[in-house]
C-alpha positions as CSV (number, residue, x, y, z in Angstrom):
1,X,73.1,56.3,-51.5
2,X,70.7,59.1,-52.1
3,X,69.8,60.7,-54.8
4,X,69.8,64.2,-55.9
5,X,67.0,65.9,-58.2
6,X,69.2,67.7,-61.0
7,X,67.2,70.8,-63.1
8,X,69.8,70.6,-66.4
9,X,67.6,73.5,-67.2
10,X,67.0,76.0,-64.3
11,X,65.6,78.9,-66.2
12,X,63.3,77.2,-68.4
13,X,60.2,77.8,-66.5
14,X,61.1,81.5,-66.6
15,X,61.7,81.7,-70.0
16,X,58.3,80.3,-71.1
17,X,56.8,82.8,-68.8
18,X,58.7,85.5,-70.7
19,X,58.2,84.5,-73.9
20,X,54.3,84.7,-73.3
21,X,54.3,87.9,-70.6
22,X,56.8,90.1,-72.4
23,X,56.2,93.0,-74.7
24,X,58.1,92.3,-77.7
25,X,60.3,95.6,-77.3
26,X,61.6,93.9,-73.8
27,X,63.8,90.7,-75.9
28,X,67.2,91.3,-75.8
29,X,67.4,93.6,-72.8
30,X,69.6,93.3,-69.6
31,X,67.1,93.0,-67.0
32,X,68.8,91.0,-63.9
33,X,71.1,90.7,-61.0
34,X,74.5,89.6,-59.8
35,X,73.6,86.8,-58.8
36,X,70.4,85.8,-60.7
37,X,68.1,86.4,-58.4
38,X,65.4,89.0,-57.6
39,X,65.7,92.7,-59.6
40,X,63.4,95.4,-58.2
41,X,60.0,95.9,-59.7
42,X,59.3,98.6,-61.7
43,X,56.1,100.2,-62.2
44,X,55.8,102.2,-65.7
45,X,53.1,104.9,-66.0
46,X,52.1,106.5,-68.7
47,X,50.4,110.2,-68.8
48,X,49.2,112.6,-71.3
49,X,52.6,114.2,-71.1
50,X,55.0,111.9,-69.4
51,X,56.1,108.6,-68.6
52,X,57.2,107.9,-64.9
53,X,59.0,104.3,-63.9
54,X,58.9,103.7,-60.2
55,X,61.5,101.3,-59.3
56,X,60.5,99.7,-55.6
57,X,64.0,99.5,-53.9
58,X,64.1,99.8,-50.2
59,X,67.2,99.9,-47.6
60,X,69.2,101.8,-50.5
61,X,70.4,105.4,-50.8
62,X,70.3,107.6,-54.2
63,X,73.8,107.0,-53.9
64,X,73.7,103.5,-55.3
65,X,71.9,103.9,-58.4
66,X,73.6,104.8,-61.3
67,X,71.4,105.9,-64.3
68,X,72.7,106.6,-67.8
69,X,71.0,107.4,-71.5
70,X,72.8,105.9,-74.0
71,X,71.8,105.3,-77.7
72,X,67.9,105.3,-76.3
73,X,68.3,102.9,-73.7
74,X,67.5,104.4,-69.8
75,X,69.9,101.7,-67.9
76,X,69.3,101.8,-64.3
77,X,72.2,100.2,-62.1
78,X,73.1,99.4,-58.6
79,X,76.3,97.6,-56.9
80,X,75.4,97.6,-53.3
81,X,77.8,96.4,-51.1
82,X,76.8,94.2,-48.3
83,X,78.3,95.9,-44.7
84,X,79.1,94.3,-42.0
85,X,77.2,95.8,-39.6
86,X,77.1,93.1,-36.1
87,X,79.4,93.6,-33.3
88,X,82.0,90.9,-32.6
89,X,80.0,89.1,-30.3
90,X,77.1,89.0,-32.6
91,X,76.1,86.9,-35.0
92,X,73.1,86.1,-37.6
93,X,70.7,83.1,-37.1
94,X,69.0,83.9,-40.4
95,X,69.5,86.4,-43.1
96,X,67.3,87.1,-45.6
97,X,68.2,91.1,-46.4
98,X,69.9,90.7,-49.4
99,X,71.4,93.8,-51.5
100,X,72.5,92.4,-54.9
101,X,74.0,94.5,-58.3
102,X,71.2,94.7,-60.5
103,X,70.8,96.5,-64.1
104,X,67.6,97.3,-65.8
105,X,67.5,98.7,-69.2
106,X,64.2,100.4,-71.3
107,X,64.5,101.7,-74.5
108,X,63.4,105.3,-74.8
109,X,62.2,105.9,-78.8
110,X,63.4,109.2,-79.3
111,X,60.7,110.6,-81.6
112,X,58.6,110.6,-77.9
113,X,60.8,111.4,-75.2
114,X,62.6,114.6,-74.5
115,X,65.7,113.2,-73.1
116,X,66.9,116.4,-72.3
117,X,64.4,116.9,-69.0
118,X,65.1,113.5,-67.7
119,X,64.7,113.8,-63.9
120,X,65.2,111.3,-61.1
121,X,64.6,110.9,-57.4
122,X,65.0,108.9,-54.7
123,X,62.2,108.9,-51.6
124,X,60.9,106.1,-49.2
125,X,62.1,103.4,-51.3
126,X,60.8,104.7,-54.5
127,X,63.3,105.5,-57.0
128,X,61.1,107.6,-59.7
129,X,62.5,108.6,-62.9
130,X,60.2,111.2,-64.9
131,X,60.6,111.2,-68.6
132,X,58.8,114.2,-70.0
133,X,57.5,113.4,-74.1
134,X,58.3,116.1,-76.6
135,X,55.8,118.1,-77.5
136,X,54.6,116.7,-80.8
137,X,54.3,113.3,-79.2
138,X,51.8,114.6,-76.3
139,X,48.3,113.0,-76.5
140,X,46.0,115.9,-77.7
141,X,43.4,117.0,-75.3
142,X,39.7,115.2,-75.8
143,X,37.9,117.5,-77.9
144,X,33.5,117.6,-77.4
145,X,31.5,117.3,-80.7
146,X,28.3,119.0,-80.4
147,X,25.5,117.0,-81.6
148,X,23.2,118.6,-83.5
C-alpha cells in the first residue's frame, strides 16, 4: 500500500507570508482567482499627482476586465473563458496557458483620489488604471531655502 502525503492545511504557508508582507490596509480584501491559483501582478506607482496600478495580464482583451468604484474600493475583474481553439485532429501534449476569473480589490480613500477622472487602458499586456489625486492631496512642489 502506498502512502499519500496529506497538507490538512494548504494555505498556511501563504498566510504567514501575508501576515508579515502585507500592508495592513490589504486584510480583508478579495485578491484571488477561480480556482485559487495565480492572480495577475500588479504594480502600484505613486506620483506627485497620481497613482497608476499596472496589472500584467497578457493573452487578454480590454474586453475581459470589468472595473467598478464602489464605496472606495477599485475592484478589477476578469471571467475569461477558455476557447477551444485545436482542429479535430489536434490535440494538446501539455497545456500550461491558463486563463482563470480573478478579482482584485484596492481601496481608494476618498479624501485623495478624484474618482471622478478615473481612466483605464489596455496595451501590450498592461492593463493601466490612472487615478488622478484631488488637488488638496497633491504633494507640494520642493521649495529652496536660501542660506544665508
Amino acid at each position: 500500500m502506498k502512502l499519500m502525503r496529506s497538507n490538512v492545511f494548504p494555505n498556511l504557508p501563504q498566510f504567514f507570508d501575508d501576515f508579515f508582507t502585507k500592508d495592513f490596509q490589504d486584510w480583508g480584501f478579495q485578491n484571488n482567482s477561480a480556482t485559487d491559483t495565480t492572480i495577475p501582478a500588479v504594480n502600484v506607482i505613486e506620483s506627485n499627482d497620481s497613482f497608476t496600478v499596472e496589472m500584467a495580464a497578457p493573452g487578454m482583451t480590454k474586453k475581459d476586465f470589468q472595473i467598478e468604484l464602489e464605496n472606495e474600493i477599485l475592484k478589477i475583474t476578469s471571467q475569461k473563458e477558455v476557447e477551444g481553439d485545436l482542429k479535430e485532429s489536434q490535440r494538446y501534449t501539455r497545456r500550461e496557458f491558463s486563463y482563470q476569473s480573478f478579482l482584485r480589490t484596492f481601496r481608494l480613500p476618498k479624501s485623495v483620489v478624484d474618482d471622478s477622472k478615473i481612466k483605464a487602458s489596455y496595451e501590450n499586456g498592461i492593463l493601466r488604471i490612472l487615478i488622478p489625486k484631488r488637488e488638496e492631496a497633491k504633494l507640494p512642489a520642493p521649495r529652496k531655502i536660501e542660506i544665508k
